[in-house]
C-alpha positions, 0 to 999 in steps of 0.5 A, a space after each residue: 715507814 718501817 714497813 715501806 722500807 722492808 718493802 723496798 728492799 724486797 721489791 722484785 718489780 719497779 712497780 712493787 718498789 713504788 708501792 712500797 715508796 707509797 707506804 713510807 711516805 704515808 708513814 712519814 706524812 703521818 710521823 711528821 704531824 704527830 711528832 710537831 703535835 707531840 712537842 706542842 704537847 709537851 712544851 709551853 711558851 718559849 720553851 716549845 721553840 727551842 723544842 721545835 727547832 731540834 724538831 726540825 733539825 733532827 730532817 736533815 741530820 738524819 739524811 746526813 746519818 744515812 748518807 754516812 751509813 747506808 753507802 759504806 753499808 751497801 757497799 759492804 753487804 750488798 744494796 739490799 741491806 742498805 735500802 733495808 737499813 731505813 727499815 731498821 731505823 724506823 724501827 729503833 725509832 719506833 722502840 724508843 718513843 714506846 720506850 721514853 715518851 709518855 703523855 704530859 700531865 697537866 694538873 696531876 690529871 691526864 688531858 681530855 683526849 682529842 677527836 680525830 674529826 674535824 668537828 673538833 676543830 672551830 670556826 675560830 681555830 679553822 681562820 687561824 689554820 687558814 693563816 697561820 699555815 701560810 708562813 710555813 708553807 711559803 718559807 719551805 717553799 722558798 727553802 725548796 725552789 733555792 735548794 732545787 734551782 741555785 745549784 743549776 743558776 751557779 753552774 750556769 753561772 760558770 762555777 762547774 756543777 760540784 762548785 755549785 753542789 758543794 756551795 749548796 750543801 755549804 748553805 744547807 748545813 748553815 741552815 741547820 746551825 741558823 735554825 738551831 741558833 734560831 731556837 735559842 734567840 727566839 725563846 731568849 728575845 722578846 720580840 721574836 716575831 720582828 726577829 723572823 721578819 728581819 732574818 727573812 728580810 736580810 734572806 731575800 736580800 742575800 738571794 737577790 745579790 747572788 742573783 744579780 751576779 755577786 760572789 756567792 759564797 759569803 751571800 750562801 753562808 750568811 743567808 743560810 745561818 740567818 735564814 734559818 732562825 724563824 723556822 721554829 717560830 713558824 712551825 709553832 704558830 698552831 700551838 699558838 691557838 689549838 687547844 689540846 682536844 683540837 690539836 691532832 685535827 688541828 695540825 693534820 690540817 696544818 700539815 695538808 696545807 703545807 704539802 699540797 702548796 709545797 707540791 705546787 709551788 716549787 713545780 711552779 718554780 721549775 717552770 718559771 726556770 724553765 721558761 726564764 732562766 735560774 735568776 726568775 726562780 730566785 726571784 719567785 723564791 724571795 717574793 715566796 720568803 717575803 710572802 712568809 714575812 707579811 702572812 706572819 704579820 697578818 696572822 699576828 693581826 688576827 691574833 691581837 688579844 682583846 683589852 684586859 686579856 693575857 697575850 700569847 703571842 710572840 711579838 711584844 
């Protein structure tokens, strides 16, 4: 990332600028499956979904970090150091993991290091992969389709476009308490999968009534903080079942899941409104939401413990 961002900055053709996008997104790729891969590392139990959740915020009140700092910086030294500034956060970055994180101990023993192939990963952990995917592939699919298309729906809607841009970043950042507050009820309540499947449920519910023509902004706020809540419980179903040798493969396939449905599913939202308006494109997203809902569901059936075995799920 460090690199790609220096390399930006750098760039004296639209070609090499791209090359160098290509490189930091590589880098983030990569950074984003060792970073859920190092929490689940570290933390056990309920303990790794509050962990998750700062996980998670730490996306969007970085963007809001650099939406504060790299506008005033470019408009004092020049662009180039604004675009460069990504470099120099990717580096502080850098410095601090070197400089803070150390490997768990389990044991008083350092934990037997992981493959990086697939061989490591069993036919077990590959059906529980293949499930156990869907739940954070469908609900950021949802996130991504309402976070593309609502902004459009409620300008046509005839709120004026920084109405609707000012609603949808009010909705966003509700999002970033309700995952936040998500960690803390989840590792508190001791049925956090029923939890995930309400939050989800009153979600749908919210975007369903904004499309249907009512007010929308007690809908963007309610939906926003209670939609947030099981973000951390889906992003930690792999460490669920990965054993510590298997979870560097194991998340990379997690992660490709992810971003391949995510590159296809919200293209498929911006045909759907293209085609049939803003109100289809809502829909699609609470059917990608309940879709969320019921593979949870079905992951936590294939999961069941056998009799006389300790359970490590989260519904109880």
């Amino acid at each position: 990332m460090a690199i790609g961002g220096a390399g930006l900055a750098l760039a004296d053709s639209f070609v090499a600028a791209n090359a160098a996008r290509f490189v930091s997104g590589i880098g983030a790729v990569i950074l984003n499956v060792l970073m859920t891969k190092m929490v689940t590392d570290l933390f056990d139990g309920r303990e790794r979904l509050l962990a998750m959740s700062v996980l998670i915020n730490a996306w969007p009140i970085g963007i809001g970090i650099a939406l504060l700092v790299i506008g005033p910086l470019a408009e004092v030294a020049g662009w180039l150091w604004g675009v460069a500034s990504s470099a120099a956060f990717a580096l502080f970055g850098l410095a601090l993991v070197a400089a803070v994180y150390r490997a768990p101990v389990a044991g008083g023993s350092v934990p037997a290091p992981g493959g990086i192939g697939l061989g490591v990963v069993t036919c077990r952990e590959w059906h529980l992969l293949m499930i156990g995917s869907l739940p954070w592939l469908l609900y950021n699919a949802a996130f991504q389709i309402v976070l593309s298309f609502m902004p459009s729906f409620l300008a046509e809607s005839g709120l004026g476009i920084v109405r609707a841009g000012s609603l949808m970043a009010l909705n966003a950042m509700m999002f970033v308490v309700g995952v936040q507050a998500g960690g803390f009820l989840l590792k508190r309540t001791a049925h956090a999968d029923r939890l995930c499947h309400a939050m989800i449920v009153v979600w749908c519910a919210t975007l369903l009534l904004i499309a249907a023509g009512s007010a929308p902004l007690p809908w963007l706020i309610i939906g926003g903080v209670l939609g947030g809540i099981p973000a951390a419980a889906l992003v930690s179903l792999p460490g669920e079942f990965l054993r510590p040798e298997s979870r560097s493969a194991g998340m990379g396939i997690f992660y490709t899941i992810y971003y391949a449905g995510c590159a296809v599913l919200p293209t498929l939202g911006g045909a759907l409104y293209d085609a049939s308006g803003g109100k289809a494109a809502l829909w699609m997203a609470t059917g990608l939401a309940l879709g969320a809902a019921l593979t949870l569901a079905l992951f936590r059936h294939s999961t069941k413990p056998a009799a006389g075995s300790e359970a490590h799920g989260l519904i109880r």
